[in-house]
C-alpha positions as a Python dict, from the first residue, in 0.01 Angstrom:
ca = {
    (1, 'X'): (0, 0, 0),
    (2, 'X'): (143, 338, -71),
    (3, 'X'): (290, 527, 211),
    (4, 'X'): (186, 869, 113),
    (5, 'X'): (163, 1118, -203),
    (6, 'X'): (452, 1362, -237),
    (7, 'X'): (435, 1632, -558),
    (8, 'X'): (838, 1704, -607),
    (9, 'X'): (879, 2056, -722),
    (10, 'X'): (1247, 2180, -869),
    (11, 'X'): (1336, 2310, -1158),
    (12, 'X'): (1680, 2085, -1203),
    (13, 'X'): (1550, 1765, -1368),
    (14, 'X'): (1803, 1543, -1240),
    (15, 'X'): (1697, 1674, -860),
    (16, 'X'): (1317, 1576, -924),
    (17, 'X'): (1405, 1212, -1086),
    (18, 'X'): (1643, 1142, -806),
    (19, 'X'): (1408, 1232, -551),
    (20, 'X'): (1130, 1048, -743),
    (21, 'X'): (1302, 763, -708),
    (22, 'X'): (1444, 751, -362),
    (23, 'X'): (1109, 786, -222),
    (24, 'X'): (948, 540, -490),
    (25, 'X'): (1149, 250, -333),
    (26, 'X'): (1068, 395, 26),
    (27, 'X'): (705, 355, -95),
    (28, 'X'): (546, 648, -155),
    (29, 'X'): (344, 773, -471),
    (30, 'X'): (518, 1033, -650),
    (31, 'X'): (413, 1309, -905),
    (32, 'X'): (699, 1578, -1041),
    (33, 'X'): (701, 1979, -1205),
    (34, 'X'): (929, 2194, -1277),
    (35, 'X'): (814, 2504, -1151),
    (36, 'X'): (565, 2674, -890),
    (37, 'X'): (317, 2722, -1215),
    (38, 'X'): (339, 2364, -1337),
    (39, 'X'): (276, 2212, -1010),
    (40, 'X'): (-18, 2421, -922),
    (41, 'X'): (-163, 2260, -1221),
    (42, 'X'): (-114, 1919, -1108),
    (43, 'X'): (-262, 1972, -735),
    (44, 'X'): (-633, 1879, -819),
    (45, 'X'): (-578, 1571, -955),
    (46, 'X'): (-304, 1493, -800),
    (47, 'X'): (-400, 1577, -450),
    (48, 'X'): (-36, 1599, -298),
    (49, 'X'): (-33, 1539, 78),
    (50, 'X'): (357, 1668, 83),
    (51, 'X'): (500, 1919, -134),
    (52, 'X'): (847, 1874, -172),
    (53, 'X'): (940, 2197, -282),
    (54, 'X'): (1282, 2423, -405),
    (55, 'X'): (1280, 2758, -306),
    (56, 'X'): (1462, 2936, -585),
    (57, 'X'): (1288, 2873, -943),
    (58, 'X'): (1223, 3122, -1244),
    (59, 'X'): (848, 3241, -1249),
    (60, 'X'): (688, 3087, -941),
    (61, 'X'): (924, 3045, -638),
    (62, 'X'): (849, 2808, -359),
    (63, 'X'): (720, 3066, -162),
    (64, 'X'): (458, 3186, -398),
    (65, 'X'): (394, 2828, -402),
    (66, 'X'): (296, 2751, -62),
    (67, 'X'): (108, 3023, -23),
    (68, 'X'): (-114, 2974, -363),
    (69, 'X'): (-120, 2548, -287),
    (70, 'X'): (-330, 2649, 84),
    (71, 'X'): (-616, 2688, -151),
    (72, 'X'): (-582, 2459, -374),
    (73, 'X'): (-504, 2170, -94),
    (74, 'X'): (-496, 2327, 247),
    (75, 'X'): (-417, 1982, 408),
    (76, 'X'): (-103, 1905, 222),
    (77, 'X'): (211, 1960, 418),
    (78, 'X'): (486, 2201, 209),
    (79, 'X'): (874, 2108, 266),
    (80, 'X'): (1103, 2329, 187),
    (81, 'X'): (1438, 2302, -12),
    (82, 'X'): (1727, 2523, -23),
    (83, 'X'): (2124, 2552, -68),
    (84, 'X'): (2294, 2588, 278),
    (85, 'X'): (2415, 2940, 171),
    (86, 'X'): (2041, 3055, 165),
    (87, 'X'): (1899, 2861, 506),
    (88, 'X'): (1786, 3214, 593),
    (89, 'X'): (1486, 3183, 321),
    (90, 'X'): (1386, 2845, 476),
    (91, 'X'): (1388, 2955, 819),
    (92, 'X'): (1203, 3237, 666),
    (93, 'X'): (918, 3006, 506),
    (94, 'X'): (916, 2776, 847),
    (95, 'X'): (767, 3068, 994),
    (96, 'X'): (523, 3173, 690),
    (97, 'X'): (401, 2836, 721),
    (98, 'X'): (640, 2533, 588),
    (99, 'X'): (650, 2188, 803),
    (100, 'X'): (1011, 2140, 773),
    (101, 'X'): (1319, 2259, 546),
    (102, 'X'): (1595, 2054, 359),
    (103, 'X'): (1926, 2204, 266),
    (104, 'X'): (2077, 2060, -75),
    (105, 'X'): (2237, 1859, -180),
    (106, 'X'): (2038, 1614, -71),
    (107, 'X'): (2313, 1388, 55),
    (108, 'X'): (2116, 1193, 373),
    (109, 'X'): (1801, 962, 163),
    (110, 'X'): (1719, 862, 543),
    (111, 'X'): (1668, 1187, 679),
    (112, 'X'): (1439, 1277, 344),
    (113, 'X'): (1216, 967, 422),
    (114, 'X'): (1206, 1067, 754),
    (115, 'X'): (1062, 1444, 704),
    (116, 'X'): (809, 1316, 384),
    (117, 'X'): (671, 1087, 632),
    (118, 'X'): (656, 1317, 930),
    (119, 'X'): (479, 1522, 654),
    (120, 'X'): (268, 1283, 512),
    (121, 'X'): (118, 1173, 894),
    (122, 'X'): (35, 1547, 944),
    (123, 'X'): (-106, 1636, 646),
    (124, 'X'): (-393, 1305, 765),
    (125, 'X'): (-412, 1414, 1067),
    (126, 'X'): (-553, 1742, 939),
    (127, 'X'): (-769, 1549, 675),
    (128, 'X'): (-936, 1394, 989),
    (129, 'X'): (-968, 1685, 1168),
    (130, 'X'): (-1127, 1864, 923),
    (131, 'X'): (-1405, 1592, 838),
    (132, 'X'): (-1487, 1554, 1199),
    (133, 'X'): (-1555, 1943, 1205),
    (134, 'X'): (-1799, 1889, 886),
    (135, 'X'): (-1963, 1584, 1059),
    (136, 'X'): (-2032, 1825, 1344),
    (137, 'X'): (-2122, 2061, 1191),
    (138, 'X'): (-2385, 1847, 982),
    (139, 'X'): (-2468, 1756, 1341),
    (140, 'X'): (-2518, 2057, 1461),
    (141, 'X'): (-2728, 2132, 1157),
    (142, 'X'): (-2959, 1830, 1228),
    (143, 'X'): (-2967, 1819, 1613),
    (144, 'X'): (-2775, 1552, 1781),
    (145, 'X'): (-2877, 1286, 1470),
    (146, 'X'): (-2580, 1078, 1469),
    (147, 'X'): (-2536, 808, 1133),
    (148, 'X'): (-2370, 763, 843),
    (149, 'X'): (-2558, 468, 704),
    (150, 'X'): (-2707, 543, 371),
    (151, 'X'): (-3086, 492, 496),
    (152, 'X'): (-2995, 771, 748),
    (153, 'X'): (-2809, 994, 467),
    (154, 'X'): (-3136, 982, 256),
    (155, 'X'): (-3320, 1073, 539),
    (156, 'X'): (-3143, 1398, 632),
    (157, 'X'): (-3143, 1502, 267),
    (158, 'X'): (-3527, 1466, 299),
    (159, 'X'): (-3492, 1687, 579),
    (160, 'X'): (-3300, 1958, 412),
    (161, 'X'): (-3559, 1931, 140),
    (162, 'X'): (-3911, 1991, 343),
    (163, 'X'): (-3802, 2172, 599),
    (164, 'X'): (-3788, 2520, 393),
    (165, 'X'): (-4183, 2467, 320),
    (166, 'X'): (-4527, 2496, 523),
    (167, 'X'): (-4589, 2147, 468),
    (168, 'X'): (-4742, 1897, 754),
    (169, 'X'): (-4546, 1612, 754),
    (170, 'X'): (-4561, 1271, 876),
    (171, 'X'): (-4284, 1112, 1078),
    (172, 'X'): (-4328, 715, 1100),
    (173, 'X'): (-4052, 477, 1338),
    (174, 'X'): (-4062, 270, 1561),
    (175, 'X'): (-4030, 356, 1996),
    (176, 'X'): (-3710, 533, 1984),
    (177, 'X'): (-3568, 549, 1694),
    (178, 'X'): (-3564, 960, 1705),
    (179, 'X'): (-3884, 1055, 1587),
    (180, 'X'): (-3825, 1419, 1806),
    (181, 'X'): (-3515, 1452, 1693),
    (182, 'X'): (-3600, 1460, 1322),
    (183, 'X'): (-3915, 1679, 1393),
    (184, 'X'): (-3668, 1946, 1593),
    (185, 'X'): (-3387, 1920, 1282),
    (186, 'X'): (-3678, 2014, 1081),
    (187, 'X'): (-3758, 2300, 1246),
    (188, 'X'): (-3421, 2450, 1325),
    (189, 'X'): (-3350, 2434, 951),
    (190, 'X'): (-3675, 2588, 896),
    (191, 'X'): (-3741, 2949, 843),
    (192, 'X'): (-3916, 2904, 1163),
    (193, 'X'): (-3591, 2821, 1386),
    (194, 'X'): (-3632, 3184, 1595),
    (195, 'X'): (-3996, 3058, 1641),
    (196, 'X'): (-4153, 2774, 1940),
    (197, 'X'): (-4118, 2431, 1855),
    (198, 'X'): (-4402, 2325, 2074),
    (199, 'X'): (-4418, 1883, 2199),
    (200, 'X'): (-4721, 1732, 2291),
    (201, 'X'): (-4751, 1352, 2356),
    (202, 'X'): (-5104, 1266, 2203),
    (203, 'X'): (-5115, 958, 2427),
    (204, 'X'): (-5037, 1088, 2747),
    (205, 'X'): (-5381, 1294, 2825),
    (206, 'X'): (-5742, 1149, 2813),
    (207, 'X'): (-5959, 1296, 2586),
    (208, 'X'): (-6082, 1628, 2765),
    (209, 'X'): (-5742, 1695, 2856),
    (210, 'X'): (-5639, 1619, 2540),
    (211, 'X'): (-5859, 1902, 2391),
    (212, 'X'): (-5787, 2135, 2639),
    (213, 'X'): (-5398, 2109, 2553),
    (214, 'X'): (-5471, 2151, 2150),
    (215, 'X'): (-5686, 2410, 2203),
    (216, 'X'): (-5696, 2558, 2564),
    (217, 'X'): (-5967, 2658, 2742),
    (218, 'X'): (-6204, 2945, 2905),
    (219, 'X'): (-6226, 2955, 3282),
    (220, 'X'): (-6557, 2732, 3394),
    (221, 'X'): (-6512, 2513, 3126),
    (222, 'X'): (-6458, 2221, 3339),
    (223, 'X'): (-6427, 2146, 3682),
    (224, 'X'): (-6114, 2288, 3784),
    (225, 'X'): (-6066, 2552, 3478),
    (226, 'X'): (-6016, 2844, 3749),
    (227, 'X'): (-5919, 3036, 3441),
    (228, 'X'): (-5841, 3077, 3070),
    (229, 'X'): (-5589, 2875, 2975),
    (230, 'X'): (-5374, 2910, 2627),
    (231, 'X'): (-5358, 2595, 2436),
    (232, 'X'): (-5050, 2413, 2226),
    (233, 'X'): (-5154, 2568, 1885),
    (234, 'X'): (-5168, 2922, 2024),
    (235, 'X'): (-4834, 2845, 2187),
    (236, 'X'): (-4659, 2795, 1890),
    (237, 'X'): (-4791, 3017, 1692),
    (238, 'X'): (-4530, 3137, 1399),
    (239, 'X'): (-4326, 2815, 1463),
    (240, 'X'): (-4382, 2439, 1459),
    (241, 'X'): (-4640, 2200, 1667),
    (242, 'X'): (-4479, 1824, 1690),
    (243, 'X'): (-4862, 1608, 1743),
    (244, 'X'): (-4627, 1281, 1873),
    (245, 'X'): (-4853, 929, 1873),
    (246, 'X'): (-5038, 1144, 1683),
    (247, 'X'): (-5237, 765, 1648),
    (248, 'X'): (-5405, 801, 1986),
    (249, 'X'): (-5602, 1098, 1897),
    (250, 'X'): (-5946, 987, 1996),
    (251, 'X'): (-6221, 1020, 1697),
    (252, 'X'): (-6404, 1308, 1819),
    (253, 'X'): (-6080, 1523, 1876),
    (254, 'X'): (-5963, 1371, 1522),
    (255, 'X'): (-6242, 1592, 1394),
    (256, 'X'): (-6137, 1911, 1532),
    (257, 'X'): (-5784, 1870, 1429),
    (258, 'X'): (-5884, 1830, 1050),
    (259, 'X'): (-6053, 2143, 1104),
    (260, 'X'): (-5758, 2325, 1222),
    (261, 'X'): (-5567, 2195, 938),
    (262, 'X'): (-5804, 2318, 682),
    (263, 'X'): (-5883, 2663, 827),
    (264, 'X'): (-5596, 2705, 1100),
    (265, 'X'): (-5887, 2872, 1273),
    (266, 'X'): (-6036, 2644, 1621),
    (267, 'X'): (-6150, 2816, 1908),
    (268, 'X'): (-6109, 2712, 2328),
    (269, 'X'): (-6304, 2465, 2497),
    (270, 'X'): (-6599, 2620, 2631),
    (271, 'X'): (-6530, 2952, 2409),
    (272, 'X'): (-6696, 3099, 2101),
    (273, 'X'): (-6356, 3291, 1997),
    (274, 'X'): (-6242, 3215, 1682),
    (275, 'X'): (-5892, 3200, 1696),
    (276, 'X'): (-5645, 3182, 1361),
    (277, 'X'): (-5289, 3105, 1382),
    (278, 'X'): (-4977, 3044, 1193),
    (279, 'X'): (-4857, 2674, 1330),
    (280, 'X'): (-4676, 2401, 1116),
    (281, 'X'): (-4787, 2079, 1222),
    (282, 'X'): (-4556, 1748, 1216),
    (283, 'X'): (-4670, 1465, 1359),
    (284, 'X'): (-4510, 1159, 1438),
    (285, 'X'): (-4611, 778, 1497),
    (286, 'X'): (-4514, 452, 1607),
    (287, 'X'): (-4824, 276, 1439),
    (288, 'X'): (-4921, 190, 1063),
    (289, 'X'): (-5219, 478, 1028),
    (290, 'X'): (-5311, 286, 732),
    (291, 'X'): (-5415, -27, 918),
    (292, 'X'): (-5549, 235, 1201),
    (293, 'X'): (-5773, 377, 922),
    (294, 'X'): (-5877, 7, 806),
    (295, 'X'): (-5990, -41, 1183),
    (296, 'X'): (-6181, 268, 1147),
    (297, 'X'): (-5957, 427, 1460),
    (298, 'X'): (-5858, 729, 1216),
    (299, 'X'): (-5981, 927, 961),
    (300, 'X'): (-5866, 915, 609),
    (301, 'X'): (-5905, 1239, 555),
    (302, 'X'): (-5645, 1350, 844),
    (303, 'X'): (-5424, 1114, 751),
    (304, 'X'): (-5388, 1305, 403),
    (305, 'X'): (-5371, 1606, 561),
    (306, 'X'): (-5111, 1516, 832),
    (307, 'X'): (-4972, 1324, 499),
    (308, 'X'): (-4802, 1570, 267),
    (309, 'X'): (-4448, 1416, 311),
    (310, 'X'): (-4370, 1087, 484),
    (311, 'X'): (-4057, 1053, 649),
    (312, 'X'): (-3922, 709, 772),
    (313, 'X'): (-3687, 664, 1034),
    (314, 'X'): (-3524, 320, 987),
    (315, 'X'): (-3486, 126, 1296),
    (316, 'X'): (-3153, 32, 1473),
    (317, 'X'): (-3151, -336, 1360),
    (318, 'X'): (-3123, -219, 972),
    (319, 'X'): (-2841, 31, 1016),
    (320, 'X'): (-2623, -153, 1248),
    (321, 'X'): (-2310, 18, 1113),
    (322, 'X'): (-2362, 340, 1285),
    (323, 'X'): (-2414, 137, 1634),
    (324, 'X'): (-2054, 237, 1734),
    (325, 'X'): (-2087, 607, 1610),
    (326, 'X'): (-2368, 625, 1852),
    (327, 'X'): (-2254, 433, 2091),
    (328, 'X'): (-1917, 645, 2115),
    (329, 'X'): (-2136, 936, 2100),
    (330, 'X'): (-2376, 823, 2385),
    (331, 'X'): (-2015, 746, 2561),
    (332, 'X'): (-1839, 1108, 2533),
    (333, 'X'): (-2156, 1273, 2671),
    (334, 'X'): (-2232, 1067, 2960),
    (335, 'X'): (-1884, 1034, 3065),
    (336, 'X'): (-1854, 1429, 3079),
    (337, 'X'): (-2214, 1447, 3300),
    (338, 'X'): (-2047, 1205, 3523),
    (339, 'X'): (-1716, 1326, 3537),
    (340, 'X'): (-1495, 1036, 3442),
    (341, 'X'): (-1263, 978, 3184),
    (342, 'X'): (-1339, 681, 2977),
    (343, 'X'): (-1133, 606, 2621),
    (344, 'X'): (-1397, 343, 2433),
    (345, 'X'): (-1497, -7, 2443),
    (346, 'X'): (-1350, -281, 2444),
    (347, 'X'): (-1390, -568, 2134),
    (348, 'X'): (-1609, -796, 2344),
    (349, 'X'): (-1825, -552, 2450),
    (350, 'X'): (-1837, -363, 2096),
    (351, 'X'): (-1922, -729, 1988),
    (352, 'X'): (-2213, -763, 2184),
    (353, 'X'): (-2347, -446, 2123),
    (354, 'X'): (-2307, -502, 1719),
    (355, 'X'): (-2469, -855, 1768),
    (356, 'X'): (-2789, -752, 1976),
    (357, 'X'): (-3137, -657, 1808),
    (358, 'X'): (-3212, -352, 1990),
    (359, 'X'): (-3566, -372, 2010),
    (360, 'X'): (-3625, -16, 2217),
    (361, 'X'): (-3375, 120, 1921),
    (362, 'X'): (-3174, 449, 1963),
    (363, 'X'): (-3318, 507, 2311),
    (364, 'X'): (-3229, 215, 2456),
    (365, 'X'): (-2901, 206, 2346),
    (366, 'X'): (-2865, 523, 2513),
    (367, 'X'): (-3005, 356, 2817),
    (368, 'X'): (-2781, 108, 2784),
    (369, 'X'): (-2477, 286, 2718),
    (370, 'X'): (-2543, 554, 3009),
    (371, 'X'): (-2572, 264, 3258),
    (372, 'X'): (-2244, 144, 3118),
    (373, 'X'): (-2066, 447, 3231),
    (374, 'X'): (-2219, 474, 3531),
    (375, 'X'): (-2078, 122, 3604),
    (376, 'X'): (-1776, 141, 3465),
    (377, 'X'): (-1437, 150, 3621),
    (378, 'X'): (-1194, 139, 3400),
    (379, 'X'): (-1052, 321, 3106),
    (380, 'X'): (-1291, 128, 2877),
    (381, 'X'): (-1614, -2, 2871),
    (382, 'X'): (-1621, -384, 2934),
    (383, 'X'): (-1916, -614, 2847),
    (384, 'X'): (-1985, -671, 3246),
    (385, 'X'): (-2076, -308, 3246),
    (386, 'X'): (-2384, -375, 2968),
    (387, 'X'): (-2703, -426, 3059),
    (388, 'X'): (-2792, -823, 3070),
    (389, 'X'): (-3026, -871, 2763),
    (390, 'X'): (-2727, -696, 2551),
    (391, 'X'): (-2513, -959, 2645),
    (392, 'X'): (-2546, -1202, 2335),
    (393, 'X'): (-2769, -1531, 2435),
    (394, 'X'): (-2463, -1758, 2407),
    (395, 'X'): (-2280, -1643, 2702),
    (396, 'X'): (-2564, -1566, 2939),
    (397, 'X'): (-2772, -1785, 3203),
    (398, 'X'): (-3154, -1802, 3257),
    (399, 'X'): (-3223, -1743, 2901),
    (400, 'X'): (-3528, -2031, 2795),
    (401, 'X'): (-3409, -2335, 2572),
    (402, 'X'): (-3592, -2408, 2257),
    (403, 'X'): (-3705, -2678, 2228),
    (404, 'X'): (-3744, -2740, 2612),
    (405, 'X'): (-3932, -2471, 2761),
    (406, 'X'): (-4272, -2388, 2797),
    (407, 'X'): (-4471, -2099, 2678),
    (408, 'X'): (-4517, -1973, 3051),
    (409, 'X'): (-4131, -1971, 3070),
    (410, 'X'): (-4119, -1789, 2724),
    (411, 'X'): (-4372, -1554, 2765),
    (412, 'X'): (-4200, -1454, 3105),
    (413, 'X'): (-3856, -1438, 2993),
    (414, 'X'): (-3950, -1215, 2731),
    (415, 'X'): (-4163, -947, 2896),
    (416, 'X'): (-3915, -923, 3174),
    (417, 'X'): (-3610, -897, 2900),
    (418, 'X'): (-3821, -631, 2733),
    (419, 'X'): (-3889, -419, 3018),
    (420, 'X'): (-3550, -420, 3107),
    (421, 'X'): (-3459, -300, 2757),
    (422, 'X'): (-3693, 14, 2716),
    (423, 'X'): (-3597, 97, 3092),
    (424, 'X'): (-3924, 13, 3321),
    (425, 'X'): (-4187, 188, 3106),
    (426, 'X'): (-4428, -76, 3037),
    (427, 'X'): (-4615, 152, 2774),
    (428, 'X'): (-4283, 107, 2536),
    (429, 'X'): (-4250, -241, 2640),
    (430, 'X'): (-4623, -295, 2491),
    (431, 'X'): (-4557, -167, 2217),
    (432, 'X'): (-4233, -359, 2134),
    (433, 'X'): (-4461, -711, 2234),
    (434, 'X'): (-4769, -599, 2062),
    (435, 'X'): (-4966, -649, 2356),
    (436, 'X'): (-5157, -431, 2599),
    (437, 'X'): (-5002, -250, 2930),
    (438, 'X'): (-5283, -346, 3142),
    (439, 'X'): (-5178, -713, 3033),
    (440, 'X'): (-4810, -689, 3131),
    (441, 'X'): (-4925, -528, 3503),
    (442, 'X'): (-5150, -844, 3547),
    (443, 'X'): (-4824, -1075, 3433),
    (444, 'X'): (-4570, -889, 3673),
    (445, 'X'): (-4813, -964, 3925),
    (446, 'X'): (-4883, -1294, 3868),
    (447, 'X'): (-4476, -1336, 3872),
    (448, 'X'): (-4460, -1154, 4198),
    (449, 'X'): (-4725, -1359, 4371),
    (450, 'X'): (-4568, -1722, 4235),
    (451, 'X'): (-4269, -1652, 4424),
    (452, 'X'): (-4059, -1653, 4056),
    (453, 'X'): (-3802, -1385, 3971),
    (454, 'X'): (-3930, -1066, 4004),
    (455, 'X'): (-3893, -770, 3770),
    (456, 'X'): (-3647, -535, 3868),
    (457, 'X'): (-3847, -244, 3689),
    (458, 'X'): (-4142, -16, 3894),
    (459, 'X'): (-4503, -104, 3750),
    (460, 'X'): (-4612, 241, 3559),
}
């Protein structure tokens, strides 16, 4: 593998083929030009990360070089060469920005390998540097949205491409894959940004409440409306209302909403105010509305409306290459909170992380990984310090044999994995089984009262 690309620049062609081919046989890639003029023409395609350099040449001199090559490749790495009458000059272009000089002749090959390499590890080292600034800068751009996954790439282009516009649009993902995260991204690169960006968890408030947070509501409306009370949608008016499980809207409420969309008029429960605002709507779900619609638990007609643009947020399992990216990311921030210095992961635990299914997605790896530093007492994480489901199945105890256990033991094992995964909440844990919360309160209890391993999670 080549060692490094170095563009020799000298105006004495025996000086460039001799140098060519000392550090051909040491490896690296070499391209040559006779003068300041001719190499700046090779720089694009070359893309030098050393430029060897003489200082004295008719028309363009090394100096005028250097400084015209930090546009053209502002990584490279410029070494300077010079007879030892004139070491003045190079000491001169040292401090205008050279890496290194080289007096001629060059009698010592070694010491030439030595400086082009020297040169050549730089000049990456400022390659790096400069695309982690553009990563976080992207990052910046979109949040704290961490991937590089090509499902993840389309997705932020998506981003960059709706969020300039009014339109409502539709967020669909599973529990924790970053549904809020998107919606936010699309709002700070919205000409909204200086404007609220407004949550509201559809499924956390019965239906009256529900209203009264959409709309608000005059005092005496209901017991214990003491007084008027502003609602989401006048809250962020001139900026962006995120309608999350925007599936659990009951019917009734449904109706009111497609209103709003139509007319962005509504008024307050219990008014007769009409009140018109300027609010951009996203909404976000964990559920297929199209099957919700089939079951007759949404409109159609919303659904178009809360439909312009779709945007899918692939879950964990399908992009498990940027599971150390986020992992390392999760890592940096929670070590800082808690104050310790911690390097990485180790390859075992990096393993197991890589090899498990991540069922609670983004969030519980967060989960995970926060616990892990919280834990941990070493320089690097270890796979003792992940939580117990991560650890892969081949290397744990308890976990059910198939064929050999029953469906008690199965159904068991994997509500109490899955509670442990989406830390506690049985709501998320539902909705990773498919089943109801009411039915895994009844099964913790029935596991508490057979004297069986209890749950180590609080019942919600």
């Amino acid at each position: 593998m080549p060692r490094g690309r170095v563009l020799i620049v000298d105006d004495e062609a025996n000086a460039r083929t001799a140098l060519s081919e000392i550090l051909r046989e040491e490896g690296f890639t070499t391209e040559t030009a006779a003068d300041g003029f001719k190499a700046l023409g090779k720089i694009d395609d070359f893309q030098p990360e050393v430029i060897l350099t003489d200082l004295k040449m008719p028309g363009l001199d090394g100096l005028g070089l250097m400084e015209k090559a930090k546009e053209a490749a502002p990584d490279a790495v410029v070494v300077v060469m010079t007879a030892y009458g004139t070491i003045g000059s190079a000491v001169d272009a040292v401090k205008r920005g050279a890496e290194n000089y080289l007096t001629k002749p060059l009698d010592d090959a070694e010491a030439l390998v030595a400086i082009v390499a020297k040169g050549i590890e730089k000049s990456r080292l400022l390659q790096e540097t400069r695309r982690l600034r553009d990563r976080l800068r992207e990052r910046n751009v979109f949040g704290h949205v961490v991937g590089e996954h090509e499902s993840v790439k389309a997705l932020l282009e998506m981003v960059q491409q709706v969020a300039p516009s009014r339109a409502s649009v539709l967020i669909v993902g599973e529990s924790g894959t970053g549904k809020e995260l998107i919606a936010e991204a699309i709002h700070q690169n919205s000409p909204r940004a200086n404007r609220p960006f407004i949550r509201l968890n559809c499924a956390a408030l019965a239906e009256t409440l529900l209203e009264s947070e959409l709309f608000g509501h005059e005092r005496g409306a209901f017991t214990g409306a003491i007084g008027r009370r502003e609602g989401r949608f006048k809250q962020a008016d001139g900026g962006t209302l995120l309608l999350d499980e925007v599936s659990e809207i009951p019917p009734p409420l449904q109706v009111k909403l497609l209103r709003f969309l139509q007319t962005r008029e509504f008024e307050r429960v219990g008014g007769n105010e009409t009140l018109k605002v300027d609010v951009r709507v996203i909404a976000a779900t964990n559920r297929d509305l199209e099957d919700q619609i089939r079951a007759g638990r949404f409109r159609e007609d919303l659904y178009y409306r809360l439909n312009v643009v779709t945007l899918t947020i692939p879950p964990l399992r399908d992009r498990a290459s940027d599971i150390p990216g986020l992992a390392s990311f999760f890592l940096r921030k929670y070590a800082q909170e808690n104050g310790k210095r911690i390097e990485g992961f180790d390859d075992e635990a990096i393993d197991a992380l890589l090899r498990y299914r991540w069922p609670g997605n983004v969030r519980e790896l967060e989960n995970a990984i926060e616990r892990a530093v919280v834990l941990g007492n070493g320089p690097r994480i270890q796979r003792k310090h992940l939580p117990s489901n991560v650890v892969p199945s081949d290397v744990r105890e308890g976990t059910p044999k198939v064929p050999g256990a029953t469906i008690y033991e199965l159904e068991k094992w994997a509500i109490l994995e899955t509670l442990e995964a989406v830390g506690g909440s049985t709501s998320r844990a539902a909705t990773v089984l498919g089943i109801s919360p009411r039915k895994i309160q009844y099964k913790l209890h029935e596991y508490q009262g057979g004297g069986e391993r209890k749950s180590k999670v609080p019942e919600e």
